[in-house]
N, C-alpha and C positions, 0 to 999 in steps of 0.2 A: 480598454477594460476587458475583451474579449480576454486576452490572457489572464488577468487576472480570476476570471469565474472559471477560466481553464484550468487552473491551478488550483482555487479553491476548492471545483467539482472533485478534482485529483485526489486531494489531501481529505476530503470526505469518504470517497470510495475507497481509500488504503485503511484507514480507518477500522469502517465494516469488512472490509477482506482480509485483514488480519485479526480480528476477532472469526470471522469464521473458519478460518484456516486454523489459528491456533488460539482461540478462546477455549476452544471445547476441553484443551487440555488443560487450562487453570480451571473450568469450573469441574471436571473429573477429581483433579486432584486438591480440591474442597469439597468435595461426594455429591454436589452437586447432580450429578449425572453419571453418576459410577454405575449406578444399575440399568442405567440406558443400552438397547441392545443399538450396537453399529450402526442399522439405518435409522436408528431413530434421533440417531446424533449427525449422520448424514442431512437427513431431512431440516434439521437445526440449524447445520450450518448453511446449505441451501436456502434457507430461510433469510438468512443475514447475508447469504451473496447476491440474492435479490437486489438489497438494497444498494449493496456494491456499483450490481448495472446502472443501475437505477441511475447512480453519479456518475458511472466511468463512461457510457456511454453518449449520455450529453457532452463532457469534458471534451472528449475526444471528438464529435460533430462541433463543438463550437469552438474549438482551438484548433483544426484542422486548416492546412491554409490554402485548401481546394474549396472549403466550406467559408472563405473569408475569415479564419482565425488567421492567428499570428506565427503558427508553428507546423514544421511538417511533421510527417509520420516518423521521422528518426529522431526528434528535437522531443513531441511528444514523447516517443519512447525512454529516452534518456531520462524525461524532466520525470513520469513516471515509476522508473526505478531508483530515482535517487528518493525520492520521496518518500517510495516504499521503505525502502532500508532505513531513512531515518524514523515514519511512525515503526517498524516493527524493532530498534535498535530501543525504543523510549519504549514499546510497549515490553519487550523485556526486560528492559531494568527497572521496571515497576512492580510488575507483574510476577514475572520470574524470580527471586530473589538469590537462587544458587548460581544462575548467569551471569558472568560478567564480564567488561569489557577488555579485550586484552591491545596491545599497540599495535597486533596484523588487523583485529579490525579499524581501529582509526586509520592503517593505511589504506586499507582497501576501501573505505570512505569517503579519502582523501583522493583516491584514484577513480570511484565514480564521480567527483566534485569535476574535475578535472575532465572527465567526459562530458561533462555538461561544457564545458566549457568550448573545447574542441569540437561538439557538435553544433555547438551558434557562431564558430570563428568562421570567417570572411572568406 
C-alpha cells in the first residue's frame, strides 16, 4: 500500500505545483490578478507550493526504499515526471484552450511511458 499513497501523495503535489507554476497565468489572463505587482504573485504561488511540499515530501519519505517504501530515488524520479506531464498535459487542455496537443507530444509521452518502464526492468 506504501506505493500506492506514494503515488497518490505524487499526483496531489503535481496538482498544486502546476497551479502554482502556471495557474497564475490563467488567472492574469481572466484579470484576476493582472494588477498584481510580481511579488505579490510570487508570494501566491509560494503559497500553493507550500502545499506542494506538504505532499511531495512525505511521497518521497514514504516511497523511498531506504525508508521501507517500494521505489528508489530513480524509480521515484521517473514515476514523478511522468505524472507531472500527464496533470500539466490535462491541466492544459482544460485550462489553456489555444494549446493543443500535437503527435511530438504523444511521442514524447510515449517515451517518458517507456522510461518508466525501463527504470522498474530487472
Amino acid at each position: 500500500m506504501t506505493g500506492v499513497y506514494t503515488i497518490l501523495l505524487l499526483i496531489v503535489s503535481n496538482i498544486f505545483m502546476t497551479f502554482a507554476w502556471y495557474g497564475h497565468l490563467k488567472l492574469q489572463e481572466m484579470k484576476v490578478i493582472s494588477n498584481w505587482p510580481l511579488y505579490g504573485v510570487i508570494l501566491f504561488s509560494w503559497f500553493i507550493a507550500l502545499a506542494e511540499y506538504s505532499c511531495q515530501v512525505p511521497a518521497n519519505r514514504i516511497g523511498f526504499v531506504g525508508n521501507g517504501g517500494p521505489f528508489s530515488l530513480l524509480q521515484l524520479k521517473v514515476i514523478q515526471e511522468v505524472i507531472t506531464l500527464t496533470i500539466f498535459t490535462v491541466f492544459t487542455t482544460i485550462f489553456f484552450k489555444g494549446e493543443a496537443l500535437h503527435w511530438n507530444h504523444l511521442a514524447a509521452f510515449c517515451c517518458l511511458v517507456l522510461a518508466v518502464y525501463f527504470v522498474f526492468m530487472k
